[in-house]
N, C-alpha and C positions, 0 to 999 in steps of 0.2 A: 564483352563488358555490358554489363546492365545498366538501363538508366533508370534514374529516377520515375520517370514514368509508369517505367512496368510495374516499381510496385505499387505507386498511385494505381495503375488498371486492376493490379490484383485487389488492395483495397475496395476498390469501390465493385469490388466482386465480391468479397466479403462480404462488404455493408448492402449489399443488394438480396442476404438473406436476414431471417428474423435479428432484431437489432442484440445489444448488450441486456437491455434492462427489461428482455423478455426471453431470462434463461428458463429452459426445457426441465422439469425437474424427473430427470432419467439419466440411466448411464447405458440399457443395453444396446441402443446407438453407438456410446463410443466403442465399447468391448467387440461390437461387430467392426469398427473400424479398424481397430487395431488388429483385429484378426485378420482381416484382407490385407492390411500391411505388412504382415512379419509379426505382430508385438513388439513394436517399440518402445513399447509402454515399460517393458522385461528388460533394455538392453541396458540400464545402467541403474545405480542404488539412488535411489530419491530421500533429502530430504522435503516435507509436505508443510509446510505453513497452514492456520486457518486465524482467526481470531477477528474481532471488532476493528478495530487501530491498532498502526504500528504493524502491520507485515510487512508491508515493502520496504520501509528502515530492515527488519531484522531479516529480510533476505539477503539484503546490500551484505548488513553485515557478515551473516553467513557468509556468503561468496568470498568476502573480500578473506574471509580466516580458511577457507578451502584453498582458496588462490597460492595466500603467503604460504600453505604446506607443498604447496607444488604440485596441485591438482588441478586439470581441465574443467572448467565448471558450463552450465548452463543454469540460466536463471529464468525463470517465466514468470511476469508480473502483470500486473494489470492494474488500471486502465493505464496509456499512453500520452504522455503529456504532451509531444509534436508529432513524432512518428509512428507508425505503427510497429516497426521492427523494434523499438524501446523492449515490446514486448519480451521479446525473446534473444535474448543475449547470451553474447558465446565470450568465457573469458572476462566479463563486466564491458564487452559493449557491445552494441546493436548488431543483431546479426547483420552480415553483409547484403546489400541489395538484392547481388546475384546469387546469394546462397535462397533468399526468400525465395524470390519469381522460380528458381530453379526445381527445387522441393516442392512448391506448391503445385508447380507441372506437373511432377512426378504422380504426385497425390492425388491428385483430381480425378483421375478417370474412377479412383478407388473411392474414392469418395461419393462419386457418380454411383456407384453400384447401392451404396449403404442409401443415398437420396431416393431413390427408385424404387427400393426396398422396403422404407417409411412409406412414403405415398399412395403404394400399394396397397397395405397394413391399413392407410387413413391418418398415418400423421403428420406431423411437419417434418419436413427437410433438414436437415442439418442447422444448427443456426450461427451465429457470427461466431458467437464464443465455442460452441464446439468447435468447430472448426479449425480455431486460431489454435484452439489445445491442440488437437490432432497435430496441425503443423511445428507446431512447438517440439512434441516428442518424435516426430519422425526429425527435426534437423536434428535436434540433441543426439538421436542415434546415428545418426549420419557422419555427424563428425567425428567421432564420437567424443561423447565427453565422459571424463571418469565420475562423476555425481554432478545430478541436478537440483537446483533448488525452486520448486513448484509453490505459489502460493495461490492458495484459492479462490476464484471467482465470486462465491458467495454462498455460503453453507458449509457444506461438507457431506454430506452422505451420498445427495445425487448431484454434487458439484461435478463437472466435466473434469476437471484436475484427477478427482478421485479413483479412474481406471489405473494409477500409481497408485503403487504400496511404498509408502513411505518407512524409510530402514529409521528413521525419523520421524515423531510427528512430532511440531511444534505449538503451541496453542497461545497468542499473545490475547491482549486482554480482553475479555467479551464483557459489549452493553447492550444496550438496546439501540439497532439500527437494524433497516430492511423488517420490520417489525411484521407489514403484509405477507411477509413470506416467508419467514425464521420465525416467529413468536412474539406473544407481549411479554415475555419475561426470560430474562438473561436463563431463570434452567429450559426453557424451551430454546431458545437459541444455541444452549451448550449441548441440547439434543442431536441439534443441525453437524453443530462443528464436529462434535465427538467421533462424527462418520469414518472421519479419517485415521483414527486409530485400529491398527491392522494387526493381525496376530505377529509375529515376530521384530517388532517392532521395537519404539522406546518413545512414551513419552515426554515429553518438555514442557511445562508450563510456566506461563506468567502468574501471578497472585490473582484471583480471579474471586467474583464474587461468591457466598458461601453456596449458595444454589446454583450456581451453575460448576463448581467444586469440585461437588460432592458426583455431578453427572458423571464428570470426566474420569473419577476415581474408579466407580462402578464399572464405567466402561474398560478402563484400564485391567481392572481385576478381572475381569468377563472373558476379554480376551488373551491375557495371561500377560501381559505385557511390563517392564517397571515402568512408575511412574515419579518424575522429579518434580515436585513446584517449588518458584519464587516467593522467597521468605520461609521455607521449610529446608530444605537441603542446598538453595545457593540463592544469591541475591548480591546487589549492589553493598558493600560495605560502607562503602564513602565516597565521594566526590565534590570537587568543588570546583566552580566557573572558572575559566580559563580563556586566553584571547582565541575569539574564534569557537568555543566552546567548552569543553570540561573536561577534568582530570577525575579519572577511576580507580577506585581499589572494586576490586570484583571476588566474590568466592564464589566458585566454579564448584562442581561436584567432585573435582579431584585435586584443584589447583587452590591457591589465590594468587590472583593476581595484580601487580600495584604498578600505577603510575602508566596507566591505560589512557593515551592522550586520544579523545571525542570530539573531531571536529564539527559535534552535533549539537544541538541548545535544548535542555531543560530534564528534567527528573525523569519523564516517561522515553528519552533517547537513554538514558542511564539506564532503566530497567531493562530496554530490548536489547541493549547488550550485554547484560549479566545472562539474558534469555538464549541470546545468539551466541553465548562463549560454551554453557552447558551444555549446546546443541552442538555444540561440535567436539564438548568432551565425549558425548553421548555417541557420533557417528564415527571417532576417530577407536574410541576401545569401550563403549558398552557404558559409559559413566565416568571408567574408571582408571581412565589417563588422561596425563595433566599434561597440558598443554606449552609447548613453550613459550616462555614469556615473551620475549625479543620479536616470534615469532608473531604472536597476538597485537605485540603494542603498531606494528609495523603496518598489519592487517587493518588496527583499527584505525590507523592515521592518517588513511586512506580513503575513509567511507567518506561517498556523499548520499544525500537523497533528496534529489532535485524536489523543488515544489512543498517540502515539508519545512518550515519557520527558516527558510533561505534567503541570505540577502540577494537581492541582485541587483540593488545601485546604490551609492552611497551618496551624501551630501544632495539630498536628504535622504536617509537611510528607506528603501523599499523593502521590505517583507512579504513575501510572497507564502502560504502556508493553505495545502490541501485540509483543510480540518469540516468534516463535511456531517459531523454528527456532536451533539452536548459534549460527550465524556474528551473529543478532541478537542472543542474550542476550552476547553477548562484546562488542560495539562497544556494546552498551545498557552492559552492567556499565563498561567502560573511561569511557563520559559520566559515569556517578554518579561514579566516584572524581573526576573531573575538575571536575564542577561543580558538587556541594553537600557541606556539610560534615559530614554527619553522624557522631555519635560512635558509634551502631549504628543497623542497619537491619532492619524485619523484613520481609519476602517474604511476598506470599501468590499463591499458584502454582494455575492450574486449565491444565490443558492436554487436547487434542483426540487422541479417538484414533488420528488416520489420522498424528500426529506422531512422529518420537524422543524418547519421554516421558525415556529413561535418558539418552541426548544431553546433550537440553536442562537435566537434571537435574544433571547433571554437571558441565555447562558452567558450570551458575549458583554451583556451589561453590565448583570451581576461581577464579572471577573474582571473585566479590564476597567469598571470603577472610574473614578474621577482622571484615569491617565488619558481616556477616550470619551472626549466630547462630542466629535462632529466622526457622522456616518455617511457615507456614498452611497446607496444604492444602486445596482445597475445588476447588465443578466450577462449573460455570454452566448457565445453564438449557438447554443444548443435546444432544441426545438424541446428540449425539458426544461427550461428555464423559468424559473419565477418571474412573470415581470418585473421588473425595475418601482412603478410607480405599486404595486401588489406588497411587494415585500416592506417598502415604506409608509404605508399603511396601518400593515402589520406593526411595525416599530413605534408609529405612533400610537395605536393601543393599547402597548405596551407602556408608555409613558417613556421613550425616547426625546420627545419635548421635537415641536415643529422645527424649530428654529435651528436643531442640530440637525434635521434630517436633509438631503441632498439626494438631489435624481439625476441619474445620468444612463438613459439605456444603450449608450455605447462604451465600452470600458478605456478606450482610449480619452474621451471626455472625462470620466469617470479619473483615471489618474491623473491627466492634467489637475483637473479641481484639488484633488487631493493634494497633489504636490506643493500647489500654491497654498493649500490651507495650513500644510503642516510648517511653513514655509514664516510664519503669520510673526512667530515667537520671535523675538530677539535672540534668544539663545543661540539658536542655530542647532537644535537636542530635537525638531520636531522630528516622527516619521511616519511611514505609509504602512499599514497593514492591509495586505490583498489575502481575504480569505474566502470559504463556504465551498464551492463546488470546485471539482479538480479540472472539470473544464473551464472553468472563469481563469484559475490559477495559469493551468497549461497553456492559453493565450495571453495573459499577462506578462508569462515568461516572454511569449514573443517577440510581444511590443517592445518589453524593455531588452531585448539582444541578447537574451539567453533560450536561442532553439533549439541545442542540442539536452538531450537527458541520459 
């Protein structure tokens, strides 16, 4: 029996090489890993995610519609909101402690050889995110599982994900984020994603902007591949709010389907899964079988995705939402008005610094409007954090007005205030919004007694 610990020791093994948000842009690193492994990378059909916002919703969903057909799934997502084995899920949940520490034994001396071999050469070592990939597709083979679902790190061409050939690629919606590394413009950024369209393959798209479109198509065509987008060959038909979340009619490339109950909130959980329902007419027969319905609705009634416009306490209602770029807080803000009632709302805002703090700031005014008077400012425990008193600031240069603005650089401070401000109304309708960075959110879960994901 493995304890806890080991994998905390393997973690802070991990984390003792180059961090997350100093991804390698190379792959023949990984392709030499996988060749001193076997290629694991070969032992089972991948679907490949990439896009802006919304992958990790339309992985869930995937998995969960692979699941309900009666297949073994592995999911690799990223980043981790408590654990690190979050990442890598056998089945929709955390791989097991001892399957981690055990694989990662296994791997390591092999992995020692590819480190040795960089160094040599003059480069860097393996770094965290390679790494975590490597292990991802060596458990996935291990167990085996009959399809996996990968979504990407960040890009796509020399994403570490990418030594998979997706029998799948999905593409949800691309904006502008990571902009230092991807591009100032959504067709340079659909340059990045496009990576992951591989010759025998099948694209999936969401509706995506016209220049970054038109990339995806060319790519598609280049490498022979079909291509489906959202709003051209399938798309949401209809839905409407429901307790708990919303009811779908969805047309699928081969299906329609109705009466798709979404225990998800707002218009952009609708789209990833007319996204994630094509995606798996697409991996189950080419496009071009429909899926059964009973089967779907079962799949879908199922999904969660921790950390994305999720309650996790009620009376006063908390909202917790990873939205850590403009195009999410706008589709997050457009869910609140939609699907809860509140007579006011208070924000409490911690964001990263490699983001558009004024952006994202800006965004969240314009959209949440007269429903969000008072702001919290505060940071999370991540040595990339915006200060607390930094980002309030910022808000007031904005014209947030002093008087609404609030410091708290510890987040437990930080929802206390909040609690009691939203608390203020007679109604008894006020709530919390806990947004910006995934590490703010993922320790909020904490606090408030939601540590599993």
């Amino acid at each position: 029996m493995t304890d806890e610990f080991s994998v905390e020791s393997v973690y802070a093994e991990l984390l003792g090489r180059a961090p997350e948000n100093k991804m390698e842009p190379r792959l023949a690193p990984l392709f030499r890993a996988m060749e001193v492994l076997g290629e694991p990378n070969k032992a089972f059909p991948i679907i490949h995610i990439t896009g802006t916002n919304g992958k990790t919703s339309t992985a869930r969903m995937i998995e969960a519609g692979l699941r309900a057909h009666g297949l073994s799934t592995g999911r690799y997502t990223s980043p981790h909101l408590s654990k690190v084995t979050e990442r890598i899920s056998i089945n929709g949940e955390p791989v097991s402690d001892e399957t981690f520490v055990r694989i990662w034994d296994e791997i390591r001396p092999y992995l020692e050889i590819v480190d040795n071999e960089l160094v040599a050469e003059g480069q860097p070592r393996l770094t965290y995110f390679e790494c975590v990939t490597i292990l991802g597709f060596a458990i996935f083979a291990d167990e085996p599982v009959d399809v996996a679902v990968f979504e990407v790190g960040l890009g796509g061409i020399t994403d570490a994900t990418n030594v998979g050939d997706g029998q799948v690629s999905v593409i949800t919606p691309i904006s502008l984020d990571h902009t230092d590394l991807l591009g100032d413009t959504t067709e340079d950024i659909a340059y990045e994603k496009a990576g992951i369209i591989k010759p025998g393959g099948f694209l999936v798209s969401a509706a995506q902007p016209v220049d970054a479109a038109q990339v995806l198509l060319d790519k598609a065509r280049e490498v022979d591949v079909p291509f489906r987008f959202e709003g051209v060959e399938f798309g949401v038909e209809s839905r409407s709010v429901a307790v708990g979340g919303q009811v779908l009619t969805i047309q699928g490339l081969a299906g329609r389907y109705e009466e798709l109950l979404l225990p998800l909130h707002g218009a952009h959980q609708a789209e990833n899964a007319a996204v994630a329902v094509a995606a798996l007419e697409a991996f189950f027969g080419g496009g071009g079988k429909e899926l059964n319905a009973d089967v779907l609705r079962e799949a879908f009634g199922n999904v969660t995705s921790p950390g994305r416009l999720e309650v996790v306490r009620t009376a006063p209602t908390i909202v917790v939402d990873a939205a850590h770029n403009p195009d999410g807080i706008k589709v997050s803000a457009e869910a609140i008005h939609e699907a809860f009632s509140f007579s006011k709302l208070v924000v409490v805002v911690g964001i990263l610094q490699e983001k558009d703090a004024e952006e994202i700031l800006k965004t969240l005014q314009e959209q949440l409007g007269g429903l969000a008077e008072e702001f919290c400012f505060t940071q999370s425990n991540s040595p990339r954090a915006i200060p607390a008193a930094e980002l309030a600031e910022i808000a007031v240069d904005l014209g947030f007005g002093e008087e609404n603005v609030h410091i708290a650089e510890k987040l437990d401070d930080a929802l206390e205030w909040a609690v009691e401000r939203s608390e203020s109304n007679d109604d008894l309708a006020g709530g919390v919004l806990v947004t910006g960075s995934i590490t703010l959110v993922a320790e909020a879960r904490i606090l408030l007694g939601k540590a599993g994901a």
